[in-house]
C-alpha positions as CSV (number, residue, x, y, z in Angstrom):
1,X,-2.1,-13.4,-12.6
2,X,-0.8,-10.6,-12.6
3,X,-0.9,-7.2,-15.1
4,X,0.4,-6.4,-18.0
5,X,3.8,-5.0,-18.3
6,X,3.8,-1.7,-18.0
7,X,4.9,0.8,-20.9
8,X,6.4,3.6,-18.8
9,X,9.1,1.6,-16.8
10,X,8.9,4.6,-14.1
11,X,5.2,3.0,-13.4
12,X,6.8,0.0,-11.6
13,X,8.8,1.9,-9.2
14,X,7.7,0.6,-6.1
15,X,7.7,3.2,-3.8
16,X,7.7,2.5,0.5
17,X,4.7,4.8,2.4
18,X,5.1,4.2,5.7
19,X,1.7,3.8,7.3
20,X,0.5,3.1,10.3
21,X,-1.5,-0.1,11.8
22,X,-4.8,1.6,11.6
23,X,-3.8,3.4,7.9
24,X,-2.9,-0.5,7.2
25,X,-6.2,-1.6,8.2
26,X,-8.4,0.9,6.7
27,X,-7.0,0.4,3.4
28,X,-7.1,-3.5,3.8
29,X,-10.9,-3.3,4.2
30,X,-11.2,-0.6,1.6
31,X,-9.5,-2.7,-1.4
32,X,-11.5,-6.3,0.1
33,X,-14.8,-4.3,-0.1
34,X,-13.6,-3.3,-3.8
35,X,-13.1,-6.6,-4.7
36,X,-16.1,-7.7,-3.4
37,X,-18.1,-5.5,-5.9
38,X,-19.1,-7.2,-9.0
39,X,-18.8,-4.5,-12.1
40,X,-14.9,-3.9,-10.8
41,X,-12.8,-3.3,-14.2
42,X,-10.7,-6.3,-14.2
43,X,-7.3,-4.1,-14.0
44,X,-8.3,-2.7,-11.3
45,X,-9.0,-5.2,-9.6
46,X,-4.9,-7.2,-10.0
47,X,-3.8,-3.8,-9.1
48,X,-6.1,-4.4,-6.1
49,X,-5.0,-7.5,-5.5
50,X,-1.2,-6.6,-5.3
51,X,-2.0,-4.0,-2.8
52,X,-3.3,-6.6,-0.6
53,X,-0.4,-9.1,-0.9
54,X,2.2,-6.4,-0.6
55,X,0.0,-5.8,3.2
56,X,0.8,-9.1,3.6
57,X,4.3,-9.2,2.8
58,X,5.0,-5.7,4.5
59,X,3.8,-7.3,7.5
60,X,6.2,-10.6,6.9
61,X,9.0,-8.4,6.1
62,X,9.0,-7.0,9.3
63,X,9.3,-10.1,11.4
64,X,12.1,-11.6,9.1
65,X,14.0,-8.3,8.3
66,X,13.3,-5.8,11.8
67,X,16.7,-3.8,11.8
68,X,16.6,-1.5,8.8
69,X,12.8,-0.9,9.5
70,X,13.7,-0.2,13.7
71,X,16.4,2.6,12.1
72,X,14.2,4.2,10.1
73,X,11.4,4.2,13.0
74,X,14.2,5.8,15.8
75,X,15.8,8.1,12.8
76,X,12.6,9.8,12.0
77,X,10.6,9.2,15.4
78,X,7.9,7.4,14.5
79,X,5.3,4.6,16.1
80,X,6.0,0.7,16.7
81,X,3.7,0.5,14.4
82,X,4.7,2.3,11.3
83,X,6.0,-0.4,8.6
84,X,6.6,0.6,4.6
85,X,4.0,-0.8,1.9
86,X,5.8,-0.4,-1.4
87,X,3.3,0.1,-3.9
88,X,3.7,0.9,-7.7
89,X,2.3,4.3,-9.3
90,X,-0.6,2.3,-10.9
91,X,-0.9,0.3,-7.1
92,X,-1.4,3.8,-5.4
93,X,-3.8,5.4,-8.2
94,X,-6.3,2.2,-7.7
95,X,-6.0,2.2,-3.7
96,X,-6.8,6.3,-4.4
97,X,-9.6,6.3,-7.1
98,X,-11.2,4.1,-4.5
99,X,-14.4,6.1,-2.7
100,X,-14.6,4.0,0.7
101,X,-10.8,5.2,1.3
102,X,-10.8,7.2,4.8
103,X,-9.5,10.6,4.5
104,X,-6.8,9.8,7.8
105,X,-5.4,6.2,5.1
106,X,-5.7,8.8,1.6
107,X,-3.4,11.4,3.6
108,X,-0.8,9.2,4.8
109,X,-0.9,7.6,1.3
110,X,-0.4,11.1,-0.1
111,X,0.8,14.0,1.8
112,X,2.3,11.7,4.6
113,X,5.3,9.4,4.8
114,X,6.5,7.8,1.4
115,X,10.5,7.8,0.6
């Protein structure tokens, strides 16, 4: 399942933040404890839930396509670690309005690396 189409096609932009194993982490267990809590608004919670697979497939995409994430990484000079989640407008405002978010995972999501 996922949400409904989205009226303002500037909303599905996905757009990369490059984040860090522990930014990765911290917002993993931030959107699982989310989904874990009962009352969740239903939207919320598929915007949730594409957060998490995009983790995932952040994590896949660097195993299957390394090269143009390695250039970026030398070209800017940051960690091994440091891989892009693309997340949507509506992706990043549910990972944001989220209270449990760490204020280290909320900067790199905001002030820090997105393209």
């Amino acid at each position: 399942m996922s949400a409904a189409p989205i009226e303002d096609p500037t909303q599905a932009v996905l757009v990369p933040h490059w984040l860090g194993a522990v930014d990765r982490a911290e917002m993993q267990r931030t959107v699982q404890t989310a989904l874990g809590t009962p009352l969740l608004h239903p939207v919320l919670a598929i915007h949730l839930g594409d957060v998490l697979t995009e983790l995932h497939v952040a994590a896949a995409r660097e195993l299957v396509w390394p090269a143009p994430i390695v250039r970026v990484r030398q070209a800017t000079g940051w960690a091994e670690d440091v891989v892009p989640v693309r997340l949507s407008a509506a992706e990043l405002a549910s990972v944001l309005s989220l209270p449990g978010l760490g204020p280290v995972a909320r900067s790199a999501l905001t002030a820090g690396r997105s393209a």
